[in-house]
C-alpha positions in Angstrom: -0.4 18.5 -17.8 2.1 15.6 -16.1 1.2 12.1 -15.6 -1.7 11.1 -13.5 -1.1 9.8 -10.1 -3.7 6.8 -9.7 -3.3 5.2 -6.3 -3.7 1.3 -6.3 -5.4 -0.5 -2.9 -7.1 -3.6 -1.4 -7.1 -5.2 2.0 -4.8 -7.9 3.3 -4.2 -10.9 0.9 -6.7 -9.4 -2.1 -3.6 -10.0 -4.6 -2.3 -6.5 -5.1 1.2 -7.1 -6.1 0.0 -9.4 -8.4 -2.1 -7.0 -10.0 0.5 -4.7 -10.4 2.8 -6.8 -11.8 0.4 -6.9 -15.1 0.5 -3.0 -15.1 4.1 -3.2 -14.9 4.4 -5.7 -17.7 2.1 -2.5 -19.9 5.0 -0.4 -19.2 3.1 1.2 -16.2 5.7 2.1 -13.4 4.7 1.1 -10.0 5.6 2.7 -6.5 5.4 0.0 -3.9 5.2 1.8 -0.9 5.5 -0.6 1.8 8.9 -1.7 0.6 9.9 1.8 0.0 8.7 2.8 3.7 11.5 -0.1 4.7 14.2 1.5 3.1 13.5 4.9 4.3 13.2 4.0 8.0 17.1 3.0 7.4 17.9 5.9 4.6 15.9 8.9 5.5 17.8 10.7 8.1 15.0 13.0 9.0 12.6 9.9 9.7 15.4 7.8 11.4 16.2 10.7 13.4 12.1 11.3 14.2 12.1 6.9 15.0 15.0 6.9 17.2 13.9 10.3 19.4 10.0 8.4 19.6 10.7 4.9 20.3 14.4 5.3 21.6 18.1 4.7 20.3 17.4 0.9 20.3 15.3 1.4 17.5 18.3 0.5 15.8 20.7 -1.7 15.7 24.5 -0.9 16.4 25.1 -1.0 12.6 22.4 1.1 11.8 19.7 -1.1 10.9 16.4 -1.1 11.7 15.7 -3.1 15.1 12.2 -4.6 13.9 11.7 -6.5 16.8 12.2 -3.3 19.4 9.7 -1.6 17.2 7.4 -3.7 17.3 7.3 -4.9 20.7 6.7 -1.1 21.1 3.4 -0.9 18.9 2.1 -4.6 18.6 -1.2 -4.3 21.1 -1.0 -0.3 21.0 -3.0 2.0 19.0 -1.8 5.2 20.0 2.4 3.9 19.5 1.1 2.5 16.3 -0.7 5.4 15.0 2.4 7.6 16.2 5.0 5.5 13.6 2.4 5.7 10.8 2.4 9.6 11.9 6.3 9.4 11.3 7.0 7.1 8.5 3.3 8.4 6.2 4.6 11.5 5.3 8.2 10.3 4.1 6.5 8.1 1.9 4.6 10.5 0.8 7.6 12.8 -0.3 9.4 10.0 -1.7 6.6 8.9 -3.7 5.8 12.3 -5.0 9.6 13.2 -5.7 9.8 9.5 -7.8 6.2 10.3 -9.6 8.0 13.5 -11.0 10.9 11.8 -12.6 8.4 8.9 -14.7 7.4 9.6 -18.7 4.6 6.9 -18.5 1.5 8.8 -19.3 0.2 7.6 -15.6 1.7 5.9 -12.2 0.5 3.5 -10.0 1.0 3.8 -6.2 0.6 0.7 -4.5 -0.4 0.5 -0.9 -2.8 -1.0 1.8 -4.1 1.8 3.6 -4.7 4.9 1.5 -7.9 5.3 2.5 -7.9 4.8 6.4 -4.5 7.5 6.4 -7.0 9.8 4.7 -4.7 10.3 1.4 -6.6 8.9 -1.4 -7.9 12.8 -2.1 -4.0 12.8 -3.5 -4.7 11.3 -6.4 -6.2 11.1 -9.6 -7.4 8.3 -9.6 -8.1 5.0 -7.0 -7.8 1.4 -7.9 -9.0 -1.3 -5.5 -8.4 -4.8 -6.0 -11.4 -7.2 -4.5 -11.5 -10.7 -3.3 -13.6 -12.4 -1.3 -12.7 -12.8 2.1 -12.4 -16.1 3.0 -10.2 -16.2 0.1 -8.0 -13.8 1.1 -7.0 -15.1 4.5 -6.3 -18.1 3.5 -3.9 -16.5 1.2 -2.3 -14.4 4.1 -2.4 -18.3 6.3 -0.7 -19.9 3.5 1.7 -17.1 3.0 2.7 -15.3 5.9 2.4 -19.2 8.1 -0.2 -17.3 10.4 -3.2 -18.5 12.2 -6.8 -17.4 11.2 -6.8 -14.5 14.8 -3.3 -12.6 13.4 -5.1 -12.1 10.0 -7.9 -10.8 11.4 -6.0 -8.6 13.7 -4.5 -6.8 10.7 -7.5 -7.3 8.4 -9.6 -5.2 11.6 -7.3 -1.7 11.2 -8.6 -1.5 7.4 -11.9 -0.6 5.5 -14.2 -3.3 4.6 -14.5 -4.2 1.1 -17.6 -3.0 0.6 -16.5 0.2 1.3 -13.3 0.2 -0.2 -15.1 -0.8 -3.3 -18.2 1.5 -3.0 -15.2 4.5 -2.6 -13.4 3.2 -6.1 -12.6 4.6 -9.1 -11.5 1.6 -10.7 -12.3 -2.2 -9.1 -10.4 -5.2 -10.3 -11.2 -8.6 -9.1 -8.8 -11.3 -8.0 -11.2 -14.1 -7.0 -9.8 -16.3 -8.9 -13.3 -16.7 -11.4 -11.7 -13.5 -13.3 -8.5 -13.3 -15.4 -6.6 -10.4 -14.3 -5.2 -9.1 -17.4 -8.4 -8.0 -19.7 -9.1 -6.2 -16.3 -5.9 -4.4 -16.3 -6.1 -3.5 -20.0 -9.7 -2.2 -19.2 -8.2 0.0 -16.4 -5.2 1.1 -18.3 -7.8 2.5 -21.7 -9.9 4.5 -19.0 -7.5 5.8 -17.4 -5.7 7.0 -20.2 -9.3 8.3 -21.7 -9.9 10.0 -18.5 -13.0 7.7 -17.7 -13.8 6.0 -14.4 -16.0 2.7 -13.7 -17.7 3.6 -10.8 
């Protein structure tokens, strides 16, 4: 049997990255998908290809970059434009992720992203992960990071699950409230998984 596949979740501002950074510190290798989505919107000539023939040759820049303002003026305010670039960009991901899960040793790998269950593609793994917070505490996380107002965090915050049912759909919940320390949850996380156990 290969490694497990345990995805790792949470909405906007719970702390995800930080959570993974203590798996990664156990040796755990991590698949950041957001960042990785980036790099194949430039790299990944089917998707670029798939971008530019949706949204139109601007969608990139004369040198070949990504033209993120074009994009999104084209989906900002519009579900069905929006839902069409996740359509495009979701299922590179998913190859690339799946392609990079086959070359790790670790005995599992974490795969780090916002919206595994509203895509419908948490049935991919073995495992989920969902790291909670409170949240009032986590937009003014997202405020103080990002130098938004209260509206845009809600705005993005509205296109996920809540956490109640982000957390009710867990196999694994870490907290990040800041009442917790994260690392004896992380070792807790990493024995059952490893044992085949789940929390919930």
């Amino acid at each position: 049997m290969g490694a497990k596949r345990i995805g790792i979740t949470g909405n906007i501002g719970a702390g995800k990255t930080t959570v993974c950074r203590e798996f990664e510190r156990l040796g755990v290798p991590v698949y950041y998908a957001d960042a990785r989505a980036k790099v194949l919107m430039v790299d990944d000539p089917l998707l670029r290809g798939s971008i530019a023939e949706r949204f139109g040759a601007n969608s990139y820049t004369p040198e070949g970059q990504l033209n993120r303002s074009h994009l999104a003026d084209r989906v900002f305010g519009d579900a069905a434009a929006l839902a069409a670039l996740n359509e495009l960009v979701h299922p590179a991901v998913a190859r690339d992720a799946a392609a990079w899960h086959t070359q790790q040793t670790h005995p599992y790998t974490l795969h780090e992203a916002a919206i595994l269950y509203e895509i419908g593609a948490a049935g991919a793994y073995d495992g989920i992960i969902v790291v909670a917070c409170p949240q009032e505490i986590r937009f003014d996380r997202v405020m103080g990071r990002d130098g938004v107002d209260r509206s845009a965090v809600e705005s993005r915050a509205a296109r996920q699950w809540s956490d109640e049912e982000k957390e009710a759909a867990a196999d694994y919940v870490i907290r990040n409230d800041g009442q917790r320390l994260i690392l004896p949850q992380v070792l807790r996380v990493d024995r059952l998984i490893r044992e085949g156990a789940t929390t919930n």
